[in-house]
C-alpha positions as CSV (number, residue, x, y, z in Angstrom):
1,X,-46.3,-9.0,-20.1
2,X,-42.5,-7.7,-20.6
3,X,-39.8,-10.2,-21.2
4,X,-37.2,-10.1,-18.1
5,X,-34.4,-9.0,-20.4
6,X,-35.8,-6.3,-21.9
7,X,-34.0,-3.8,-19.6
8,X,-31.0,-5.1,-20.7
9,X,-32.0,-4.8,-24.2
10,X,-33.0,-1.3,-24.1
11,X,-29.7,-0.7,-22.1
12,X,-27.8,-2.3,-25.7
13,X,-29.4,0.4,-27.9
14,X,-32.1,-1.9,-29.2
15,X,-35.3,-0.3,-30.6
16,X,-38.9,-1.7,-30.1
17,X,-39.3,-2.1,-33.6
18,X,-36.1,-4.2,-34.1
19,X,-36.3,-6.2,-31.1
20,X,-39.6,-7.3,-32.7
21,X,-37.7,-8.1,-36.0
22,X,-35.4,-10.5,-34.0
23,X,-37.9,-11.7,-31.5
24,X,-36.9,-10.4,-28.6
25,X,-39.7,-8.2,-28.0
26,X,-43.0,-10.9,-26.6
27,X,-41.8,-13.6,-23.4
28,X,-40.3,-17.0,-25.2
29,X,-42.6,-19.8,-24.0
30,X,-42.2,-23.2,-25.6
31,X,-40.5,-26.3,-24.2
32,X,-36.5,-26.7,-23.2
33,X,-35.7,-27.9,-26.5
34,X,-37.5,-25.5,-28.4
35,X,-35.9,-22.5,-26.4
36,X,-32.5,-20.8,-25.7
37,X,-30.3,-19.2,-23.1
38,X,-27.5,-16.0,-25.1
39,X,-24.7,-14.9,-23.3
40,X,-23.1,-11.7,-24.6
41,X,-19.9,-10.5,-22.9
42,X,-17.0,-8.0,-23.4
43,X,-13.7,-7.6,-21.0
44,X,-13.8,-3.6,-21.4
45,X,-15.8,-0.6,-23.1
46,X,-13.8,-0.8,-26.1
47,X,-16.2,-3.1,-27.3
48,X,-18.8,-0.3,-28.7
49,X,-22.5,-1.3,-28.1
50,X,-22.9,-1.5,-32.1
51,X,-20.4,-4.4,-32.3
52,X,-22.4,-6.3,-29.0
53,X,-25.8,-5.4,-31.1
54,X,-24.9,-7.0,-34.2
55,X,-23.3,-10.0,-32.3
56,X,-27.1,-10.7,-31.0
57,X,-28.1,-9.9,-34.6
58,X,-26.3,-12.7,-35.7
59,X,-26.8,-15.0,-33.1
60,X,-30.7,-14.4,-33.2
61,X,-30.6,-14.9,-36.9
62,X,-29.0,-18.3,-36.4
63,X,-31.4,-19.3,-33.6
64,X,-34.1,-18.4,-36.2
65,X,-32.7,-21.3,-38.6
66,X,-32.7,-23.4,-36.2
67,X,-36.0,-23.2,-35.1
68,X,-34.8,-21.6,-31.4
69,X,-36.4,-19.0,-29.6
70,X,-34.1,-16.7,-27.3
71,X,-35.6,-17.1,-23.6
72,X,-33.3,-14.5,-22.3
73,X,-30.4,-12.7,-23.6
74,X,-27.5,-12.3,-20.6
75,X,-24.6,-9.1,-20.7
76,X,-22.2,-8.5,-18.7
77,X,-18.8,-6.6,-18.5
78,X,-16.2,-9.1,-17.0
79,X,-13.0,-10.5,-17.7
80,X,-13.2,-14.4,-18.3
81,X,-9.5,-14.9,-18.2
82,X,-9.4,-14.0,-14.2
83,X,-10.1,-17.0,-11.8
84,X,-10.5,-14.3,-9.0
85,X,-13.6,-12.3,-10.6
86,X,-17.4,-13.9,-10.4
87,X,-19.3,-13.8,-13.7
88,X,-22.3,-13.6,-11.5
89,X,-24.7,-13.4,-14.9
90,X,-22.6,-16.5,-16.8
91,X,-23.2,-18.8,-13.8
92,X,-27.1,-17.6,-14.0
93,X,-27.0,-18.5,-17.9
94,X,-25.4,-22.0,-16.7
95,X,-28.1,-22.4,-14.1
96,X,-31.3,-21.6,-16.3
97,X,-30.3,-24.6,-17.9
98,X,-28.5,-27.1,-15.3
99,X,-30.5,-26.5,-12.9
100,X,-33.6,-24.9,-14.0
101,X,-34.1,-26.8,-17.1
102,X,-35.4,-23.6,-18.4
103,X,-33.8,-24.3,-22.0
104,X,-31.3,-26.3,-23.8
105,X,-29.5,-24.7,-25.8
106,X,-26.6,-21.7,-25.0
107,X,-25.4,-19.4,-28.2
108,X,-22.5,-17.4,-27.7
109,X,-21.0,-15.6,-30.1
110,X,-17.0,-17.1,-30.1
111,X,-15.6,-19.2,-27.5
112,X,-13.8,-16.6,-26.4
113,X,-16.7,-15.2,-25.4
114,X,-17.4,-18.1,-23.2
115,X,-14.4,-18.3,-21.4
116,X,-10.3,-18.1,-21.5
117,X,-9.6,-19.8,-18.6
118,X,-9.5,-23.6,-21.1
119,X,-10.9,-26.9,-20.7
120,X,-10.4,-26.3,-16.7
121,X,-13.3,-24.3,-17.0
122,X,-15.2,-25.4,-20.2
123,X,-14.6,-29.1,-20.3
124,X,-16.6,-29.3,-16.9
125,X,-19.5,-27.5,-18.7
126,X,-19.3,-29.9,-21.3
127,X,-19.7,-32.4,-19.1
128,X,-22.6,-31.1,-17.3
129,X,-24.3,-30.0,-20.6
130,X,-23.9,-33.3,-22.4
131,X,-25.2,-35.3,-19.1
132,X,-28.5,-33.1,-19.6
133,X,-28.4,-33.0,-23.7
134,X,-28.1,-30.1,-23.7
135,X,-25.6,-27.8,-25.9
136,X,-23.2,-24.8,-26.4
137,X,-23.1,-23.5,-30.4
138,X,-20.2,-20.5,-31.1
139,X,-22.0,-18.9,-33.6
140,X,-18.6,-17.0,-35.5
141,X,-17.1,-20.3,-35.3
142,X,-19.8,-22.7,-36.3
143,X,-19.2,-25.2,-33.5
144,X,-21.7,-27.5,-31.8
145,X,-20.9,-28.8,-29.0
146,X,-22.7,-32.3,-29.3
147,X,-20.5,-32.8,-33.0
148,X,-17.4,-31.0,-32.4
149,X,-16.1,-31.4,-28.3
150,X,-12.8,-31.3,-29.8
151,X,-12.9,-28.2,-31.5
152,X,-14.6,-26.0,-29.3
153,X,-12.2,-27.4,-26.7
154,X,-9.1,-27.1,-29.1
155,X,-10.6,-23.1,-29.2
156,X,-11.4,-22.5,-25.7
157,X,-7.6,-23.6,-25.0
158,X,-6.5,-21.2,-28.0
159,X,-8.7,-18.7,-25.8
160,X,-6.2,-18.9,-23.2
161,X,-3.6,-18.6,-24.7
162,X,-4.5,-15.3,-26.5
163,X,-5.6,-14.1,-23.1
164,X,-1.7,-14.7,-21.7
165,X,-0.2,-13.7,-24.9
166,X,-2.3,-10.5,-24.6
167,X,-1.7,-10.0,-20.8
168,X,1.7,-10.2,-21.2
169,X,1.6,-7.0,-24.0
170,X,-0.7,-5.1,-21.6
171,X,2.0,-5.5,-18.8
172,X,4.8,-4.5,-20.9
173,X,2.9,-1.7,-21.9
174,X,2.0,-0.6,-18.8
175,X,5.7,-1.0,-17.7
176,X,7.0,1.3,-20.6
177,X,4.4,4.2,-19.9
178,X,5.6,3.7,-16.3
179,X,9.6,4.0,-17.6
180,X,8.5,7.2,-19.0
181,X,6.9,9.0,-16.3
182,X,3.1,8.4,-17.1
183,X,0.0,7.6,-15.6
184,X,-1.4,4.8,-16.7
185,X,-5.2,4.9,-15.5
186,X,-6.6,4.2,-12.4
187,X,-8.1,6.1,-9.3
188,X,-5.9,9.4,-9.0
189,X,-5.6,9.8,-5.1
190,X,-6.9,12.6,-3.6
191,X,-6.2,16.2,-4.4
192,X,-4.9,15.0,-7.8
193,X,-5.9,14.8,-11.6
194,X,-5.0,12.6,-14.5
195,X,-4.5,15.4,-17.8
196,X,-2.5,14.1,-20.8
197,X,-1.0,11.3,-19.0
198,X,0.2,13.0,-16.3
199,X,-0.9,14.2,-12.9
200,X,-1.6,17.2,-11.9
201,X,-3.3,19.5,-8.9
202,X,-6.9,19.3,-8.6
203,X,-8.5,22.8,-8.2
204,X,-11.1,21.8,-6.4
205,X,-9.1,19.0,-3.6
206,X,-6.0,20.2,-3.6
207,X,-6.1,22.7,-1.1
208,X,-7.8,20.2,1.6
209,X,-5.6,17.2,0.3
210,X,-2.6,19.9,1.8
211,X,-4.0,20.6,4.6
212,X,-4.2,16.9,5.4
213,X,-0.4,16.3,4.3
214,X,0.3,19.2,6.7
215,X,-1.8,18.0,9.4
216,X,0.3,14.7,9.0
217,X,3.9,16.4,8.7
218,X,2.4,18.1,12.1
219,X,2.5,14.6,13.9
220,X,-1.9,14.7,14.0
221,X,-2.7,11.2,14.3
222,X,-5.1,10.2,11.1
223,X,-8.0,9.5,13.8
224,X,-7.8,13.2,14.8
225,X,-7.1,14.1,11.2
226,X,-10.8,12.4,10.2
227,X,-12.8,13.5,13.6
228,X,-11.5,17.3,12.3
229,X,-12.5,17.2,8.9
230,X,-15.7,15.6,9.8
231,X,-16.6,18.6,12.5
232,X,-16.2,20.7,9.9
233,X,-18.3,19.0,7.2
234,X,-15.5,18.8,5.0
235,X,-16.1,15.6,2.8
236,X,-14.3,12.8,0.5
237,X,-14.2,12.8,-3.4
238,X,-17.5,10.5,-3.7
239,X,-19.3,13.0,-0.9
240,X,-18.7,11.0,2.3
241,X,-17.3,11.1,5.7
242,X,-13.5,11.0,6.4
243,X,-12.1,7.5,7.9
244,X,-8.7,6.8,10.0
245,X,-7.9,4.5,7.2
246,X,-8.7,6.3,4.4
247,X,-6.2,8.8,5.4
248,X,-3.7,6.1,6.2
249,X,-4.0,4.9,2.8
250,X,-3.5,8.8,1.1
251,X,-0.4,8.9,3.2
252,X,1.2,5.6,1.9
253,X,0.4,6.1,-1.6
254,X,3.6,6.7,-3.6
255,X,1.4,8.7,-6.3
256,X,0.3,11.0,-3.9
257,X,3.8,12.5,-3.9
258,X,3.7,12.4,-8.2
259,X,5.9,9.3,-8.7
260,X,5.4,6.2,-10.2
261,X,4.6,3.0,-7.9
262,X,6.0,-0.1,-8.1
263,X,3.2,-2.4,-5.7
264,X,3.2,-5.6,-4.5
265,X,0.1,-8.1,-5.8
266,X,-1.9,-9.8,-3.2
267,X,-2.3,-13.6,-2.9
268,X,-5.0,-15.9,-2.0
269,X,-4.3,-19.4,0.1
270,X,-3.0,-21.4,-3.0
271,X,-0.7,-18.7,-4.1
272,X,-2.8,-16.7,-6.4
273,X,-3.3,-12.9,-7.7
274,X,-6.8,-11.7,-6.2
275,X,-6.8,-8.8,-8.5
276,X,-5.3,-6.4,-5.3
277,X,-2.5,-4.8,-4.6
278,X,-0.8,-3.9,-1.2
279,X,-1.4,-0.6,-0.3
280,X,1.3,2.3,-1.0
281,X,3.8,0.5,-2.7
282,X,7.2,1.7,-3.5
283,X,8.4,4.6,-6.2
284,X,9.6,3.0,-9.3
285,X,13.4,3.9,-9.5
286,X,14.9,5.0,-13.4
287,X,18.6,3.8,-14.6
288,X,20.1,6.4,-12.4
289,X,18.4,5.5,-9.2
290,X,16.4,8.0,-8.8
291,X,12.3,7.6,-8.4
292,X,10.6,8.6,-11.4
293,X,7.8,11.2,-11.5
294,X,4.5,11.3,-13.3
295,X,3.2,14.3,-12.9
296,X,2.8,17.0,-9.7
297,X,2.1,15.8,-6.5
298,X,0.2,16.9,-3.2
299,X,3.3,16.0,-1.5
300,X,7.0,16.1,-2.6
301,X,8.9,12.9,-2.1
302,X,10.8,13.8,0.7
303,X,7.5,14.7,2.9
304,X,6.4,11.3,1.7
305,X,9.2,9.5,3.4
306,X,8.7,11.7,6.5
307,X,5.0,10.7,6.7
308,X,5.8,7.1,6.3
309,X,8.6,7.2,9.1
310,X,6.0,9.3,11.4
311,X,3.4,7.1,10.6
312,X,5.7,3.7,11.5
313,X,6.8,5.1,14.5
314,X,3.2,4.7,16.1
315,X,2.8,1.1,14.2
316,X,3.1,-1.9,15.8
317,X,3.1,-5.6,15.5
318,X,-0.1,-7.0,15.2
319,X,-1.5,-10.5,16.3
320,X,-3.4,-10.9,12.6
321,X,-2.6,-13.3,9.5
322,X,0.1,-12.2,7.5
323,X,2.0,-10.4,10.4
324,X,0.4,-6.7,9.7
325,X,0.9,-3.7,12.0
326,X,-1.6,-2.2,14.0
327,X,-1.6,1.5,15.1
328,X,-0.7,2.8,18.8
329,X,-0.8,5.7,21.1
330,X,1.3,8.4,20.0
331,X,4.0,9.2,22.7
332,X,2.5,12.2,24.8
333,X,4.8,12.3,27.9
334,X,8.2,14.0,27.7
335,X,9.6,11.1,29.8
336,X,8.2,7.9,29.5
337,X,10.7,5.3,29.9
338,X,13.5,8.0,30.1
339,X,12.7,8.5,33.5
340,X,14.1,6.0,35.8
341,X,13.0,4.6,39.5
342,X,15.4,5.7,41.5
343,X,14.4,2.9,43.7
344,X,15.0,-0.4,41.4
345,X,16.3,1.4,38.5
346,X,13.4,0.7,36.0
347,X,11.9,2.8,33.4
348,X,8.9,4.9,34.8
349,X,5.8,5.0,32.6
350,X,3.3,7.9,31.9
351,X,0.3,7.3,34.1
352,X,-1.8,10.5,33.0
353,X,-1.1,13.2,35.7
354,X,2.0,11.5,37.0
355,X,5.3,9.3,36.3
356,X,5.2,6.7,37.9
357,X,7.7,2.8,38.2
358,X,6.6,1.1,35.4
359,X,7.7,-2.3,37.7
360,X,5.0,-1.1,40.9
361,X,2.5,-1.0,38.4
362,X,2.6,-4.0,36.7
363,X,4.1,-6.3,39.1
364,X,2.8,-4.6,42.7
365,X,4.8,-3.4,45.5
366,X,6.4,-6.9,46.5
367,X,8.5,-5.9,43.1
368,X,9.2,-2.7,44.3
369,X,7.6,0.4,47.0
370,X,7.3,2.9,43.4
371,X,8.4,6.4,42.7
372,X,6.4,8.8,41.4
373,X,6.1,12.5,40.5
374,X,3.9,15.5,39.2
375,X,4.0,14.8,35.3
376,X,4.2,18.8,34.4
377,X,6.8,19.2,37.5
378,X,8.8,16.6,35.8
379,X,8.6,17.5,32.2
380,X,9.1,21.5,33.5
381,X,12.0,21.0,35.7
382,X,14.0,18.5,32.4
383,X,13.0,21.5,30.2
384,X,15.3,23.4,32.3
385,X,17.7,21.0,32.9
386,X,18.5,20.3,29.0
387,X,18.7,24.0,28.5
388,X,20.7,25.3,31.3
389,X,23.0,22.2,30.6
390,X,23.2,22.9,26.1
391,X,23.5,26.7,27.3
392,X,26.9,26.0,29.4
393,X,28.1,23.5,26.4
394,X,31.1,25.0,24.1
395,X,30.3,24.4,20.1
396,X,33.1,21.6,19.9
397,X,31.3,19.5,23.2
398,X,30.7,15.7,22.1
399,X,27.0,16.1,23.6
400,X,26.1,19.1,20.9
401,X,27.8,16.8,18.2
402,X,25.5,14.0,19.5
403,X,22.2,16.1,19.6
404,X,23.3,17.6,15.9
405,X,23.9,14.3,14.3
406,X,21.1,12.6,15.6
407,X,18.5,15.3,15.2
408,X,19.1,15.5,11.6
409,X,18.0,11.4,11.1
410,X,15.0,12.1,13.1
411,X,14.2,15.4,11.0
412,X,15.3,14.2,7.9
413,X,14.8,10.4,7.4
414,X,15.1,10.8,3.5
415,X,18.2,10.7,3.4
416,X,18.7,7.3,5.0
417,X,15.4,6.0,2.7
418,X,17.9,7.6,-0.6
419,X,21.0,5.6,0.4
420,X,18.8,2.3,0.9
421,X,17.5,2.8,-2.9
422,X,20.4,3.9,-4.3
423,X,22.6,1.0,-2.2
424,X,19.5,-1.6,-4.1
425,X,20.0,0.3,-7.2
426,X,24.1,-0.4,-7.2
427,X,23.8,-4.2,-6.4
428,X,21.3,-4.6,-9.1
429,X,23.4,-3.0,-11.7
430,X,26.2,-4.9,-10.5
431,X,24.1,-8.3,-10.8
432,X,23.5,-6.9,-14.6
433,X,27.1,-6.5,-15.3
434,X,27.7,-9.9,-14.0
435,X,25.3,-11.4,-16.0
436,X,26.3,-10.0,-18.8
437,X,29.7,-11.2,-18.4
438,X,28.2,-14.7,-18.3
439,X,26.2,-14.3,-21.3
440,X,29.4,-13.2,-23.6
441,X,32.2,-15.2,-21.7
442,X,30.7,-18.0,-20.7
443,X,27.7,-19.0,-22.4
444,X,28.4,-17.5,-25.5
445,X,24.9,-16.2,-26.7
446,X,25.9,-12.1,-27.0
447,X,27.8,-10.9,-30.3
448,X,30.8,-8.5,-29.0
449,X,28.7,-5.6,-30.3
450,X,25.8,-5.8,-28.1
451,X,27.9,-7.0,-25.4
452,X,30.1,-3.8,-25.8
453,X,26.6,-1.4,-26.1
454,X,25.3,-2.8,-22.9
455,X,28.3,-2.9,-21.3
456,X,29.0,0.5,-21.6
457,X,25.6,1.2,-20.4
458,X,25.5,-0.4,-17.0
459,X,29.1,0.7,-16.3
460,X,28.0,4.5,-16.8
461,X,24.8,3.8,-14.3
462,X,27.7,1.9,-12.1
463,X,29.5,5.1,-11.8
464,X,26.9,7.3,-11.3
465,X,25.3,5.0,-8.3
466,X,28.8,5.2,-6.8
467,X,29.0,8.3,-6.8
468,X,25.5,9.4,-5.1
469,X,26.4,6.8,-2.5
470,X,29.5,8.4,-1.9
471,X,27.5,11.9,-1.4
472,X,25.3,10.5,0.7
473,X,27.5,8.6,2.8
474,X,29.3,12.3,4.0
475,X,29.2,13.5,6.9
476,X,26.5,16.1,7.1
477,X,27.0,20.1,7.7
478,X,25.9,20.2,10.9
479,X,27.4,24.0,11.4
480,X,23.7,25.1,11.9
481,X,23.1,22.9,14.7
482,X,27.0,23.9,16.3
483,X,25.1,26.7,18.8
484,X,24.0,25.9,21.9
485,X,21.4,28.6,21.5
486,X,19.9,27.3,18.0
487,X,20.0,24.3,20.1
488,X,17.5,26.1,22.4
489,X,15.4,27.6,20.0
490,X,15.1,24.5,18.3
491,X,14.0,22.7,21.6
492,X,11.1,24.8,22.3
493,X,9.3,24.2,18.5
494,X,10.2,20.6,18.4
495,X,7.2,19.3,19.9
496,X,6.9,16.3,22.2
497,X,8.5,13.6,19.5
498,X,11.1,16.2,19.0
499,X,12.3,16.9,22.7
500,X,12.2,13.3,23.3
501,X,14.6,12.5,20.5
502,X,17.0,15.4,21.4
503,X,16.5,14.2,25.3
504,X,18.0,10.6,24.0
505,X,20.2,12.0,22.0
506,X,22.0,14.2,24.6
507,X,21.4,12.0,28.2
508,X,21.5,8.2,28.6
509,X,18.8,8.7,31.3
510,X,17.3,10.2,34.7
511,X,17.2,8.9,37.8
512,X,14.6,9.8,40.0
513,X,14.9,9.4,43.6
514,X,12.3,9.0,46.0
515,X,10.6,11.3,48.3
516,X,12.1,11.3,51.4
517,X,8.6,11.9,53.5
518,X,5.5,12.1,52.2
519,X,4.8,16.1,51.0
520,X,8.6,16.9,50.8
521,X,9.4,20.2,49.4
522,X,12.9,19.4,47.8
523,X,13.4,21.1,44.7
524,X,12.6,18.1,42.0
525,X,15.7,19.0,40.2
526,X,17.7,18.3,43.5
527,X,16.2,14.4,43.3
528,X,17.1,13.9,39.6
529,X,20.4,12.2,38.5
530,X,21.0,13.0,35.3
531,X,23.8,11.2,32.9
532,X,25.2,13.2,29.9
533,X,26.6,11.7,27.0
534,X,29.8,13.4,27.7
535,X,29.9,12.7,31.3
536,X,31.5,9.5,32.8
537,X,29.5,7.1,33.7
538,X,28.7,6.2,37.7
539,X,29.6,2.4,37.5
540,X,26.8,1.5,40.1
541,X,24.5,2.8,38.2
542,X,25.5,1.7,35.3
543,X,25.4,-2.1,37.1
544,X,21.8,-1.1,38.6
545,X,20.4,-0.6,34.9
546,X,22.2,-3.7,34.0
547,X,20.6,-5.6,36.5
548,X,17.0,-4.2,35.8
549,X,17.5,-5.1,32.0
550,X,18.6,-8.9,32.8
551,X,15.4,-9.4,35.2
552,X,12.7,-7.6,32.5
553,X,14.5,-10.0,30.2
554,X,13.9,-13.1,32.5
555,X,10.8,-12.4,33.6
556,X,9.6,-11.8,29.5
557,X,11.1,-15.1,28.6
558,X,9.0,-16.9,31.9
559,X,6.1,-15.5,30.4
């Protein structure tokens, strides 16, 4: 008969011969008081398996003066400073003797070891020990806990304090790799490599990891994405099937575009880290502003925030804790909600093979009698109409100024997402400089020199922030976008979000009206009323619409 632990043994480097030396090798019988539960730990792998072996070397050797046998020796690779992670073989340790009553006594090598979390954690043991006389002994530091509470409690809180103390250097480590553009460990996202503290392309993902950024670019929702990968038995790093969400998260993450994130930690109930992070997260911006790289990227940055703003058009609100989004139907009609009833004025919704009044639908004919038309007749004959209508405009018309301007913030949201950072990125200097002032005018706790070195510093990021706003905040060239017939051209590759945004940006609406018998043959452009942008507006209609908005609004707020 084997002991139970002998797996774990073997799996510490241990030899049959020595573990027969320390007496680990034959099952410990004997009574509780004669036998004993050791608990070796270590936080990470830089604890090498010689320095864990000679640990249980020493703590056997002790047991052997004492007249102990080891019951079972208990390993595990955990952090004891973390009130979120489960030391799932510590709490067995505890129970073979609280609740077991297998032994009595529990060798640990420091108190470290045992915990950092203090006498929250290992004052209750205490307890719970002593009301079963039972013990804890630290071999390294020769305490027992039936002699010396005080100590082992005066260490466990030292512990903690080393853990912080040590936290704290890991974050500011982590911090200043981050400042200087390196990867500091982790899961590299698809399609991507950690070399040298930096990323790179991964031969062997890279080219699908594109193909997915280019399927996402393409407007392919990430359901399709997965269903298309699958069908083709392409699979994920660890060998399994593609998910919705897994390709959500690739497109969020910052790193996947070769920058630096800056995330957000998660929270339990009472306000504590859970050891997550929210997904994506935000690039880490430098002194000047700008985000700061790590390496090569699947993506570049700009694609990122086009993915992002493609991917948010198609979110929203959810009914879930903590306010998250939820996914919806991608826009697949030309005119949903651009069409309008020409008999009460409302929008008119897509209702597969037709338009039809969003209002009949929903709220039946006593609401009103409906309009409704051939989808692809429709969606045809406004083809037409926009370019017959951009075909007759001159280069200086309002309406091609409105299509250019606004077709550049649909295709090119970076821009707006640059002169949000930079704008953060200017108040924050700004909130330096103040601070500064305060520190040296006021409180009086900066020598002129430093005051003079930092002041200079945060002026010269100051003026360089201002600057790059100003650039951003030009006009843009929209020469390109000037002919009516790149206009056109552009119209026929824009796809379905495309022709809808240069619809809105050129017409405040359509007006369908209604058949005047059933199986009327009037040309469908003949029923539409269109309204340009640089056409006056019909005041009755514009009063209809009015009216149609104030009694959606009052019938929302009923409900």
């Amino acid at each position: 008969m084997e002991r139970e632990d002998l797996p774990t043994l073997r799996a510490l480097g241990f030899e049959e011969t020595e573990l027969k030396h320390l007496g680990l090798w034959e099952p410990a019988n004997g009574l509780p008081a004669d036998l004993a539960e050791m608990y070796v730990r270590r936080s990470k792998k830089k604890d090498t398996l010689s320095t864990l072996r000679e640990q249980v070397r020493r703590m056997c050797a002790h047991a052997d003066g004492e007249g102990k046998r080891i019951r079972h020796v208990w390993f595990e690779q955990k952090s004891a400073s973390k009130s979120y992670v489960r030391r799932e073989e510590f709490e067995k340790t505890c129970a073979a003797i609280t609740e077991a009553g297998l032994s009595k006594t529990l060798y640990v090598f420091k108190t470290s070891r045992l915990s950092r979390r203090g006498m929250g954690q290992v004052g209750l043991l205490l307890d719970e020990f002593e009301e079963l006389q039972a013990r804890i002994y630290v071999v390294a530091e020769h305490i027992d806990s039936t002699r010396s509470r005080f100590l082992l409690s005066l260490f466990s809180e030292q512990a903690r304090e080393q853990a912080a103390d040590l936290s704290q250097f890991v974050k500011l480590g982590m911090d200043a790799h981050k400042a200087d553009g390196k990867w500091t460990g982790g899961v590299t996202p698809f399609g991507l490599r950690s070399a040298g503290g930096r990323l790179e392309h991964d031969p062997k993902e890279y080219p699908l990891s594109r193909r997915i950024a280019e399927f996402l670019l393409d407007r392919k929702t990430p359901n399709w994405i997965a269903n298309t990968l699958n069908k083709e038995g392409a699979v994920t790093r660890h060998g399994k099937k593609w998910t919705a969400p897994g390709i959500i998260s690739l497109a969020h993450a910052v790193t996947w575009a070769g920058l630096v994130a800056q995330r957000e930690r998660q929270l339990d109930e009472k306000g504590r880290w859970n050891g997550k992070y929210h997904r994506g997260g935000t690039p880490l911006l430098g002194n000047d502003g700008h985000p700061i790289s790590c390496g090569e990227g699947v993506i570049t940055f700009a694609e990122h925030v086009k993915i992002k703003s493609i991917l948010a058009s198609r979110a929203q609100k959810g009914t879930s804790i903590g306010d998250r989004t939820r996914g919806k139907r991608e826009v697949v009609a030309l005119l949903s909600a651009i069409l309008r009833c020409g008999l009460c004025n409302g929008p008119m919704a897509n209702g597969g093979v037709n338009y039809r009044c969003y209002a009949r639908q929903v709220e039946g004919s006593t609401s009103c009698k409906g309009v409704s038309t051939d989808r692809k007749r429709a969606d045809a004959a406004v083809t037409a109409m926009w370019l017959n209508h951009v075909l007759s405009l001159t280069p200086e018309s309002p309406t091609i100024h409105a299509i250019a301007k606004d077709w550049l913030a649909y295709d090119d949201p970076e821009k707006e997402a640059r002169k949000a950072q930079v704008s953060a990125a200017l108040e924050s200097a700004v909130g330096r400089e103040m601070k500064l002032e305060k520190e040296f005018f006021v409180l009086r706790r900066m020598t002129e020199e430093r005051y003079d070195g930092l002041r200079t510093e945060v002026a010269e990021q100051i003026v360089a922030l201002k600057a790059e706003l100003e650039a951003l905040s030009r006009k843009a060239d929209l020469s390109p976008l000037m002919d009516p017939f790149s206009l056109a051209e552009l119209w026929e590759g824009a796809g379905i979000g495309g022709q809808r945004a240069l619809l809105k940006a050129a017409l405040t609406g359509i007006t369908l009206a209604p058949a005047k018998y059933r199986g009327d043959r009037t040309p469908i452009l003949d029923r539409m009323e269109e309204r340009w942008k640089d056409n006056s507006v019909n005041p009755a209609m514009e009063a209809a619409w009015d009216k149609w908005e104030e009694r959606r609004t009052k019938a929302a707020t009923a409900k």
